[in-house]
C-alpha positions in Angstrom: 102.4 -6.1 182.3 100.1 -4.9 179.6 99.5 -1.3 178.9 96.2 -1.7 180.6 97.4 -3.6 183.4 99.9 -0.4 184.5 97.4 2.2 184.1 94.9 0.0 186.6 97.6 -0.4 188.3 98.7 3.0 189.3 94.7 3.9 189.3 94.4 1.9 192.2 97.3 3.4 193.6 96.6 7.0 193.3 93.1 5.9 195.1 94.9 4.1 197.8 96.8 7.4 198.5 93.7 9.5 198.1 91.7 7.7 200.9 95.1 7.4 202.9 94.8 11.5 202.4 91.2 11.4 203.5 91.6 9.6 206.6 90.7 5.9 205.7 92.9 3.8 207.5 91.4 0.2 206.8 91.1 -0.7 203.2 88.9 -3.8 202.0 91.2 -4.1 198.8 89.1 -6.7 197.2 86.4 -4.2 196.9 88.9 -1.7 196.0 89.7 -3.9 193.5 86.2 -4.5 192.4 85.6 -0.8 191.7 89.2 0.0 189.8 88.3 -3.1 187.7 85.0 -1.7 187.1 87.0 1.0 184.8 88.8 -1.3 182.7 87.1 -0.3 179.6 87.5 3.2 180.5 91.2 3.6 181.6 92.3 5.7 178.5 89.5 8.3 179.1 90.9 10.5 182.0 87.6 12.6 182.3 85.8 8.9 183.1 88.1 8.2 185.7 87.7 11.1 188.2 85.0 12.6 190.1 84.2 16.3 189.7 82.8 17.2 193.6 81.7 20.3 192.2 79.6 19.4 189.1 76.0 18.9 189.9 75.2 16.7 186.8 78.2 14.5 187.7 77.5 14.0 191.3 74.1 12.9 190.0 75.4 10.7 187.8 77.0 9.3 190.5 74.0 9.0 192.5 71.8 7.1 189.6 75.0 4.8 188.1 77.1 3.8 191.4 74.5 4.6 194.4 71.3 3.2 192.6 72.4 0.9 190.4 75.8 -1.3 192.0 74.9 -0.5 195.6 71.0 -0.8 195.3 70.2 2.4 197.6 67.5 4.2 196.1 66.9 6.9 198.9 67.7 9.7 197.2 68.3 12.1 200.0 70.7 9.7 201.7 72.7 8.6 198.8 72.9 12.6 198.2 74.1 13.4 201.5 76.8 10.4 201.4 77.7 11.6 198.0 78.1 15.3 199.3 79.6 14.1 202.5 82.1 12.6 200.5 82.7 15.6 197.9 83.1 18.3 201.1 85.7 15.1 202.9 88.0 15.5 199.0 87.3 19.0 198.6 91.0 19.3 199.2 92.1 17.3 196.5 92.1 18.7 192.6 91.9 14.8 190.9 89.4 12.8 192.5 89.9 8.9 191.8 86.6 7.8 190.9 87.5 4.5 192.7 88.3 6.0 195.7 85.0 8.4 195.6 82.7 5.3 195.2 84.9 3.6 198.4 84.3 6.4 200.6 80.3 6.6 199.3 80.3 2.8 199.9 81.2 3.3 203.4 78.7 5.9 204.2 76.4 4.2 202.9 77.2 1.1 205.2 
């Protein structure tokens, strides 16, 4: 397994145990998948691969790179909310897993 291949690997595992944490039971691991993958040219930059909940600038980031431009949702004051929603549900958790932030947006989004 290539050097790449582990750290994607233990991404998606550290998000697997992050939504397990949050309370997600019922994981669509191919879109999972699709959002670790997503961070392949990214994996050796630790600061690209979490999610600061706190960090205004970064949650919009989030709002204008994941909820406007993959998931085509360009309401801003419900992408907010499902962004915010999402930042108060891993408040408890220091390292947020971008892949799992974008999972948990997904779904409220849905």
């Amino acid at each position: 397994m290539s050097e790449t291949s582990e750290k994607l690997a233990k991404l998606k595992a550290t998000s697997l145990a992050q939504l397990k944490e949050c309370g997600v039971t019922k994981v669509d691991n191919d879109q999972l998948d699709d959002y670790v993958n997503r961070l392949r040219t990214m994996v050796g930059n630790r600061d690209a691969l979490l999610v600061s909940g706190t960090d205004k600038a970064e949650l919009e980031t989030v709002y204008r790179n994941f909820v406007v431009k993959k998931l085509g949702v360009d309401n801003k004051d419900k992408g907010m909310k499902a962004i915010n929603d999402v930042a108060s549900k891993m408040s408890g958790i220091k390292q947020k897993s971008r892949p799992a932030f974008y999972y948990m947006v997904a779904q409220e989004l849905k």
